[in-house]
DRENMAR-437536 format. One record per residue (C-alpha): z negated, x negated, y negated. Coordinates in nm, 3 decimals. Example, Ala and Ser with C-alpha at 12.3 -4.5 7.8 and 13.67 -1.06 7.14 Angstrom:
+---------+---------+---------+
!       z !       x !       y !
+---------+---------+---------+
!  -0.780 !  -1.230 !   0.450 !
!  -0.714 !  -1.367 !   0.106 !
+---------+---------+---------+
% end
This chain:
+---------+---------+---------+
!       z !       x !       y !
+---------+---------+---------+
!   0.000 !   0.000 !   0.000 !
!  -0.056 !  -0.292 !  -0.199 !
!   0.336 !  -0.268 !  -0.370 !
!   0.297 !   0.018 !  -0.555 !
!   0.001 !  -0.184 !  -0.743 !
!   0.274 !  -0.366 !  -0.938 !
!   0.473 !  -0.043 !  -1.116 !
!   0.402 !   0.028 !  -1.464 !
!   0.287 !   0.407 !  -1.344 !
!   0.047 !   0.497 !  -1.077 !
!   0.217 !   0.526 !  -0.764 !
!   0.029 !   0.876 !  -0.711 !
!  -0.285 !   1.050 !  -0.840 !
!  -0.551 !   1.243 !  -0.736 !
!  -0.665 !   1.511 !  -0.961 !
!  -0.998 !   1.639 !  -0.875 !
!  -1.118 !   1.959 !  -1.128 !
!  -1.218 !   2.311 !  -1.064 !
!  -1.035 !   2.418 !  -1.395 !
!  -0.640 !   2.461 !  -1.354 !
!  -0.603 !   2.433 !  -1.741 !
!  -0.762 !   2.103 !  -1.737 !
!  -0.576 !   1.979 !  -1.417 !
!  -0.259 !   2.064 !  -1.633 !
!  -0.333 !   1.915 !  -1.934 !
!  -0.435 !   1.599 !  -1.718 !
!  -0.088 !   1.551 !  -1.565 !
!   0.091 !   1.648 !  -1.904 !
!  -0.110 !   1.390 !  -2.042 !
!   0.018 !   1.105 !  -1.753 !
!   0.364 !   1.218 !  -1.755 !
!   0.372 !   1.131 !  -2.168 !
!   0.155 !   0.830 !  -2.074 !
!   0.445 !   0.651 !  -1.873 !
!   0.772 !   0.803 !  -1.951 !
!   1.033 !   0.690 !  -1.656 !
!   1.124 !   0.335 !  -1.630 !
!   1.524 !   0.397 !  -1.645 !
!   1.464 !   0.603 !  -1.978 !
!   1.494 !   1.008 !  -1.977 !
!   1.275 !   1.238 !  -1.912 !
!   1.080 !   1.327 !  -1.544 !
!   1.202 !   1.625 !  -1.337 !
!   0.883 !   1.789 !  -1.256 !
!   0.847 !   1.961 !  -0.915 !
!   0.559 !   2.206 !  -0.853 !
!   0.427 !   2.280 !  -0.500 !
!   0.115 !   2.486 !  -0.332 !
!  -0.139 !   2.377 !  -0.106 !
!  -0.136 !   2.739 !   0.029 !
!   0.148 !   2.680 !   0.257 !
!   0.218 !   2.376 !   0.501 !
!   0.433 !   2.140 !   0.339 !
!   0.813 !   2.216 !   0.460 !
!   1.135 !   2.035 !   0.486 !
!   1.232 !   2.063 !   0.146 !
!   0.865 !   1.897 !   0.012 !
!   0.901 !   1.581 !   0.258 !
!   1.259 !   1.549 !   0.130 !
!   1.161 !   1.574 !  -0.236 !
!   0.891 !   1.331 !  -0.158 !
!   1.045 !   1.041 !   0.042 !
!   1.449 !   1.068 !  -0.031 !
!   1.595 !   0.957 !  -0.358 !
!   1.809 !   1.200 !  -0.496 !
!   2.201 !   1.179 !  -0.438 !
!   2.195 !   1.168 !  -0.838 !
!   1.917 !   0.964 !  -0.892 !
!   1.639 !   1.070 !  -1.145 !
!   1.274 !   1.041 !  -1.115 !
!   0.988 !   1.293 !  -1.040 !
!   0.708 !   1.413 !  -1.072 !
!   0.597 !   1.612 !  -0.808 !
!   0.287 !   1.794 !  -0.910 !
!   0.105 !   1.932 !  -0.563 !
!  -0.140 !   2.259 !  -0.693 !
!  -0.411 !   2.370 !  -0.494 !
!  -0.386 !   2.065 !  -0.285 !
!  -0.754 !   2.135 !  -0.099 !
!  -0.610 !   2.393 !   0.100 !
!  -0.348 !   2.164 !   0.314 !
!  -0.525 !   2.127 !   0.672 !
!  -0.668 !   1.768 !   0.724 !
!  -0.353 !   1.685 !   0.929 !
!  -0.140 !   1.728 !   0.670 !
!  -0.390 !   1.486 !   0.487 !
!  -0.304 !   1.236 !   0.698 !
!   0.041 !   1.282 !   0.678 !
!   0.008 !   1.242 !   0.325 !
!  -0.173 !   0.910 !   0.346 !
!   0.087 !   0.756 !   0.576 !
!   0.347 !   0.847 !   0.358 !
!   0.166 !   0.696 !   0.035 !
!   0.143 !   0.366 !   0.190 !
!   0.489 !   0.264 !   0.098 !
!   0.624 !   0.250 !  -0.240 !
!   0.805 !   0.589 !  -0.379 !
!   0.988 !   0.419 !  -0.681 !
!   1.164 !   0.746 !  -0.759 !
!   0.890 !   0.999 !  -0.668 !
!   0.510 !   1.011 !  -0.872 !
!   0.314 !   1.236 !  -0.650 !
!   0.017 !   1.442 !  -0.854 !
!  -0.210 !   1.597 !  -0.586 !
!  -0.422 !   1.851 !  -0.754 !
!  -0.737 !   1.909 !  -0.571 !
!  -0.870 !   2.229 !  -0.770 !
!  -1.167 !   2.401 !  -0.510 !
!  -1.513 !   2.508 !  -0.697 !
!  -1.771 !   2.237 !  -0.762 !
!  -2.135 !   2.402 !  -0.671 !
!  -2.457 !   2.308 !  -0.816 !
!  -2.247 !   1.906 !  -0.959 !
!  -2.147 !   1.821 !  -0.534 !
!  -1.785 !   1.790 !  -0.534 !
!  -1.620 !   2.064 !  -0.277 !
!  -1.690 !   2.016 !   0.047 !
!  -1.305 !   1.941 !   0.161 !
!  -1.389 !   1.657 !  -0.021 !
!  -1.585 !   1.513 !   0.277 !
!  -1.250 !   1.526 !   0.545 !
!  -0.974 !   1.371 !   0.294 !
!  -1.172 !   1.076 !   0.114 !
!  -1.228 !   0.847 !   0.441 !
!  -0.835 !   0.862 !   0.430 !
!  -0.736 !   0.530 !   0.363 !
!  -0.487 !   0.649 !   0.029 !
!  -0.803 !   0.787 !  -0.120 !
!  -0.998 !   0.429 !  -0.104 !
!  -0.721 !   0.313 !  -0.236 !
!  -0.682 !   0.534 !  -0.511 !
!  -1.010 !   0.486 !  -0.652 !
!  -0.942 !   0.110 !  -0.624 !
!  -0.660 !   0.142 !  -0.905 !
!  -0.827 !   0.418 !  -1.077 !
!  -0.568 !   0.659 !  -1.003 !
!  -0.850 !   0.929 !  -0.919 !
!  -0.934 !   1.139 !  -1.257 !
!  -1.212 !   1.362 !  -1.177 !
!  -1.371 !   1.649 !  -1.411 !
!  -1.623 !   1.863 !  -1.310 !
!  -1.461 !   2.158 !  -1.560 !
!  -1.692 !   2.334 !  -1.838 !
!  -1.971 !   2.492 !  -1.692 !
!  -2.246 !   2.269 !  -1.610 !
!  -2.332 !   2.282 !  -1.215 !
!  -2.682 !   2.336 !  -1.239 !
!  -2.893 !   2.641 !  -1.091 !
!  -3.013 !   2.889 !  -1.379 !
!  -3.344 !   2.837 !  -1.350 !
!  -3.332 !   2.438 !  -1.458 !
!  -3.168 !   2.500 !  -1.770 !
!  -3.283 !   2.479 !  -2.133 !
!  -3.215 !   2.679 !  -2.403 !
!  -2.871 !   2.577 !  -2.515 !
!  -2.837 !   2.301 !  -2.221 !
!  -2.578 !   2.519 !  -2.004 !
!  -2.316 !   2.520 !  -2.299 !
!  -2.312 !   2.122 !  -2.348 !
!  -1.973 !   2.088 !  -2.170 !
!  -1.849 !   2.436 !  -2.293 !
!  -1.965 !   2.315 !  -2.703 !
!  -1.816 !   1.950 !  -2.608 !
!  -1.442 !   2.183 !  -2.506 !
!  -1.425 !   2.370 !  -2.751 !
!  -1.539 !   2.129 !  -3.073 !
!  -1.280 !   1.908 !  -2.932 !
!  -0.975 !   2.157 !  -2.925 !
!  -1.086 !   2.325 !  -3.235 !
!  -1.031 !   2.006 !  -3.410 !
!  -0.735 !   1.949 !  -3.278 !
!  -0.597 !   2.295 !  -3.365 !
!  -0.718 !   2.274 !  -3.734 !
!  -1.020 !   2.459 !  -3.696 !
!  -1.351 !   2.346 !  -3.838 !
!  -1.622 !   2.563 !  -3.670 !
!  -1.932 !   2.592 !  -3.819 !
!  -2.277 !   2.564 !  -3.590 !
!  -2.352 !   2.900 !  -3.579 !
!  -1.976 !   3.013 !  -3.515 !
!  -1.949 !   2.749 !  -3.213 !
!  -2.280 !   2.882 !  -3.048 !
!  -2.137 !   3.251 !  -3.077 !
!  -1.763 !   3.137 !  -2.948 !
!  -1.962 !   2.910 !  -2.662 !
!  -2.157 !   3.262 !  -2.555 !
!  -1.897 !   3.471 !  -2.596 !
!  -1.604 !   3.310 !  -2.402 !
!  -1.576 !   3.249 !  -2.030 !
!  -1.620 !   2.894 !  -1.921 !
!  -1.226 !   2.865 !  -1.878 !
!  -1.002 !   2.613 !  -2.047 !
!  -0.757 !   2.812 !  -2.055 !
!  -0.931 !   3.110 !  -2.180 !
!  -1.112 !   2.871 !  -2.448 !
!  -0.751 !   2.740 !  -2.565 !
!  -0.589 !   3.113 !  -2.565 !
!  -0.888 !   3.265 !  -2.827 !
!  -0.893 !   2.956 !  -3.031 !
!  -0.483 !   2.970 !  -3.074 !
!  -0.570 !   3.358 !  -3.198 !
!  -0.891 !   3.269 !  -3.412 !
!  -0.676 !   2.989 !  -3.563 !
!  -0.392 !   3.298 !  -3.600 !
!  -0.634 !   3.546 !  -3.768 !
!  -0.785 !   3.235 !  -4.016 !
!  -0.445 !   3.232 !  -4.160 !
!  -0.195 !   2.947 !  -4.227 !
!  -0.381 !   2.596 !  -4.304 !
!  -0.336 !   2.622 !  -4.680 !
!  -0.549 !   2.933 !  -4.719 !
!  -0.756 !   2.899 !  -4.425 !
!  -1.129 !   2.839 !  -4.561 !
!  -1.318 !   2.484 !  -4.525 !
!  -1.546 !   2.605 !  -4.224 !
!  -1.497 !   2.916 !  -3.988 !
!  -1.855 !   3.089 !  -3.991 !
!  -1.974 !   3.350 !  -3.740 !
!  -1.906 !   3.595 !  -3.941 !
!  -1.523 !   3.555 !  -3.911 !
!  -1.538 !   3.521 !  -3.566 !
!  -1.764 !   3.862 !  -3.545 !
!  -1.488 !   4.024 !  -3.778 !
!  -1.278 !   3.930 !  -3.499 !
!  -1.436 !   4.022 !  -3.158 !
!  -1.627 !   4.300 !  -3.321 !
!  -1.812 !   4.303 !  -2.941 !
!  -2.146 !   4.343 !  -2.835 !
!  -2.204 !   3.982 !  -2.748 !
!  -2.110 !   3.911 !  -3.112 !
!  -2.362 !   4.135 !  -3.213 !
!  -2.623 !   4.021 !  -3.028 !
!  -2.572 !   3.672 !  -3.186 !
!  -2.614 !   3.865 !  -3.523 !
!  -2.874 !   4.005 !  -3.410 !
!  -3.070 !   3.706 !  -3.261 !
!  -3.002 !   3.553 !  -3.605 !
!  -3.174 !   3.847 !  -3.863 !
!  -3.447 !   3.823 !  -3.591 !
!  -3.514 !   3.473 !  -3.653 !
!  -3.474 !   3.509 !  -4.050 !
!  -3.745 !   3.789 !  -3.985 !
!  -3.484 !   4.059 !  -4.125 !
!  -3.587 !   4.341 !  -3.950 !
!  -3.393 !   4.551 !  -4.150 !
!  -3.066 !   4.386 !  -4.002 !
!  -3.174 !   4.381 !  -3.636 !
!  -3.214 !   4.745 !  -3.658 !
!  -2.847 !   4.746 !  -3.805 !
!  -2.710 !   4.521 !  -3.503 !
!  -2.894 !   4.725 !  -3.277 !
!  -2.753 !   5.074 !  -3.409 !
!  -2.392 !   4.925 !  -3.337 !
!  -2.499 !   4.874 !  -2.988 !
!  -2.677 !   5.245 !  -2.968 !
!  -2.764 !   5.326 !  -2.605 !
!  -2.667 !   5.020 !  -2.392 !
!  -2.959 !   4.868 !  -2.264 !
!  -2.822 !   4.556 !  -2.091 !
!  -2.793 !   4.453 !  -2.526 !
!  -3.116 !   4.419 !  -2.592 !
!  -3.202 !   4.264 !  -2.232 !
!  -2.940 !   4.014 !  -2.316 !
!  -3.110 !   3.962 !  -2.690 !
!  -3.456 !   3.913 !  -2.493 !
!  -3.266 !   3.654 !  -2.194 !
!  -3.149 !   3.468 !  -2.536 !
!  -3.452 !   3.492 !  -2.731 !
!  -3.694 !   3.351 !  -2.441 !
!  -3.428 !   3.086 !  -2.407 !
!  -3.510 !   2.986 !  -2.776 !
!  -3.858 !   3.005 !  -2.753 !
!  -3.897 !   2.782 !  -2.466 !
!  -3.694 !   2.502 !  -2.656 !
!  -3.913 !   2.509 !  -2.902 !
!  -4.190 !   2.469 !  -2.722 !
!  -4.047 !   2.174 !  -2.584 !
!  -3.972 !   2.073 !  -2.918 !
!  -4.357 !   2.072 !  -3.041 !
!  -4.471 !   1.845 !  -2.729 !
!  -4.185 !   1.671 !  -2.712 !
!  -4.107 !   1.742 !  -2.346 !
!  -3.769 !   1.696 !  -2.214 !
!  -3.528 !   1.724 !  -2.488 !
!  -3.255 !   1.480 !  -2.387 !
!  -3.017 !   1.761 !  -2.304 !
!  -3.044 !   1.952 !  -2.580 !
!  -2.762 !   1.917 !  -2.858 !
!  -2.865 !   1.807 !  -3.169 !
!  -2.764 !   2.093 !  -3.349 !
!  -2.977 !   2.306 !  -3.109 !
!  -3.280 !   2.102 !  -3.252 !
!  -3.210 !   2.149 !  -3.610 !
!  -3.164 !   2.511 !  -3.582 !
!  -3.509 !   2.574 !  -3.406 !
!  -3.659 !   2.284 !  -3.556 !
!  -3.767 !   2.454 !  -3.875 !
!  -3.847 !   2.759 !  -3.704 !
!  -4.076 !   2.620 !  -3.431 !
!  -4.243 !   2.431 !  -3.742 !
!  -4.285 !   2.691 !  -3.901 !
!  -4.459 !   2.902 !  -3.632 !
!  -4.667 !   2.582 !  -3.459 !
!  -4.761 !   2.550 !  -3.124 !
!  -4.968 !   2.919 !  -3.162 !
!  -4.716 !   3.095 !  -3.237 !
!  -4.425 !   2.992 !  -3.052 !
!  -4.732 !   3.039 !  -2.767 !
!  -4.771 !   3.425 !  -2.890 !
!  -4.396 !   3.451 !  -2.858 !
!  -4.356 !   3.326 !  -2.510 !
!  -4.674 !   3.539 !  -2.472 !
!  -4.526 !   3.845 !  -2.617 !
!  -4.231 !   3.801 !  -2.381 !
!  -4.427 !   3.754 !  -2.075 !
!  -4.601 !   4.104 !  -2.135 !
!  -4.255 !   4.274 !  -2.236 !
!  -4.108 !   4.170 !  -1.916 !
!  -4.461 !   4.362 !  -1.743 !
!  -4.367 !   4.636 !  -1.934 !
!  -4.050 !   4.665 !  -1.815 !
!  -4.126 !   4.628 !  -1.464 !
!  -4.423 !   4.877 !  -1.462 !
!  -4.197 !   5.151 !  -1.544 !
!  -4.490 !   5.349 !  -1.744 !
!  -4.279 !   5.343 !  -2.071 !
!  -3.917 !   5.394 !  -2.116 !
!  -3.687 !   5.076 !  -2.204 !
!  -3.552 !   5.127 !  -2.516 !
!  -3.922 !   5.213 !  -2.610 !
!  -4.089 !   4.887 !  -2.474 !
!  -3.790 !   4.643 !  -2.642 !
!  -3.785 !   4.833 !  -2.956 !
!  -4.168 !   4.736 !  -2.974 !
!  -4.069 !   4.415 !  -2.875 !
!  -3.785 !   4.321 !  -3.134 !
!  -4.059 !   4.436 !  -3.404 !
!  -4.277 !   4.245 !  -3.288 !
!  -4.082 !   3.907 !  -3.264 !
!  -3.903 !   3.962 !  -3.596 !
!  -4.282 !   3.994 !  -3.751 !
!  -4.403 !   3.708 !  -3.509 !
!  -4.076 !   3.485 !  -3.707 !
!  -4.118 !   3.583 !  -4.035 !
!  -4.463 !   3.607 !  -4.108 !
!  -4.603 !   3.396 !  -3.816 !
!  -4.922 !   3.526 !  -3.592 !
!  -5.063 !   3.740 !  -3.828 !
!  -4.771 !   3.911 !  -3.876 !
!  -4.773 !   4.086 !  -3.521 !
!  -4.821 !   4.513 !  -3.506 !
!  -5.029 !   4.683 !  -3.278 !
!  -4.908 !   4.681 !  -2.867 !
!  -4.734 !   4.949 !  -2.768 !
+---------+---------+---------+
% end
């Protein structure tokens, strides 16, 4: 195999990622990378793991062309090809393919950061070893962070999401405000693709560059959704400005769906248990920096007592709730009261419990 170590390109890649939009972007980005070596442009081929490679794939792979050209043959949803075919593949990557770049795109869910398990039957193949050897593996483990629910932080699940979508805002012209990236990071699906499609349309609905504004806020992207989880960000923020006034408006857009305000209290307990790390300084290397300064004055503000009433407060909500002696909407309406007071005026500021 060691020939193919001399050619300008990679003689093949592996593409390992659970997120097709990334794959894609990844071999758009190697094709540009290393343009053909007799000039033009590559003929890209496309093929699908979900079928056993046929005639016409072997022929593409391993016979020049009666006209010449080079390709690119991009193989999606490689993980499904049986581990024979594997091997197959492996013998036939051991010579050099001068007029063929093989992209084998290896897109199977990641759980809890462990690659997929399909992993475990193709990398003791000897073109895998070898791979890795010329760094011609790129690996990405997609947007959402593979970590069970209950080890997260307050903000911590949305680091790749926030790293995404800063990163192809900028490049599309968009300067997002901190509040409007926390609301687009909630809102959207952790999908590349889906992150890239809204951002094209929020960059649409700013306007053309010359009269787009400086910074998009979260207002313009609420004036855009108009949805509930919009709303609850709204909402979360009056709340924390202890405007009770406008929680009661966000929550009269939302009138009669429950799973609103149980979303509001998920987010809000998130919050409050960041602080609280914040205060004692426990275990706040994954937390964004921007995460910090938003709570930072707040859990200042309220000291270790009352962000300790507030998780407090939860704690007997969420009793509440599960007793059943009081109807839903009654027990979180007496809740967001309470935690608006609890933010705005502190301890003191706390009404009788309901």
């Amino acid at each position: 195999m060691g020939v193919q170590a001399n050619m300008a390109r990679p003689g093949f890649n592996i593409l390992l990622c659970p997120d097709p939009f990334l794959v894609m972007a990844e071999v758009a980005r190697l094709m540009e990378a290393h343009p053909p070596e007799e000039g033009g442009s590559w003929e890209r081929r496309i093929f699908w793991g979900d079928e056993a490679p046929d005639g016409n794939f072997w022929d593409t792979l391993l016979m020049r062309g009666m006209f010449g050209g080079q390709r690119v043959i991009v193989v999606r949803n490689a993980h499904l090809w049986k581990k024979k075919t594997w091997e197959g593949i492996s013998q036939a990557l051991a010579r050099p393919l001068p007029h063929a770049w093989p992209m084998l795109c290896i897109e199977a869910e990641w759980e809890w950061g462990r690659m997929p398990k399909c992993v475990a039957d193709i990398s003791p193949l000897k073109f895998w070893s070898f791979a890795d050897g010329k760094g011609w593996r790129w690996t990405h483990g997609g947007l959402v962070d593979r970590m069970p629910a209950e080890s997260r932080r307050g903000g911590v699940e949305y680091t790749l999401m926030r790293t995404h979508v800063q990163a192809r805002a900028r490049a599309l012209g968009l300067a997002l405000s901190q509040d409007a990236m926390e609301c687009i990071c909630s809102l959207l699906a952790m999908d590349a693709g889906i992150v890239e499609s809204e951002l094209v349309k929020l960059r649409a609905y700013c306007g053309p560059r010359k009269d787009r504004p400086d910074t998009v806020t979260v207002d313009m992207v609420s004036a855009m959704y108009s949805t509930a989880e919009v709303n609850t960000f709204g909402c979360l923020n009056a709340i924390e400005a202890g405007n009770l006034a406008n929680v009661w408006r966000e929550v009269a857009r939302n009138a009669g769906d429950v799973s609103f305000l149980f979303k509001l209290m998920s987010m809000i307990e998130n919050r409050f248990k960041t602080m609280w790390d914040i205060l004692v300084e426990d275990s706040l290397q994954g937390v964004q920096p921007f995460v910090l300064k938003t709570l930072g004055s707040l859990a200042a503000r309220l000291g270790l007592e009352g962000v300790a009433r507030g998780l407090t407060l939860i704690v007997e909500t969420e009793l509440k709730l599960k007793s059943g002696a009081l109807q839903d909407t009654h027990v979180l309406d007496h809740f967001l009261i309470n935690m608006t007071l609890l933010c705005g005026q502190g301890p003191r500021g706390l009404v009788s419990r309901a």
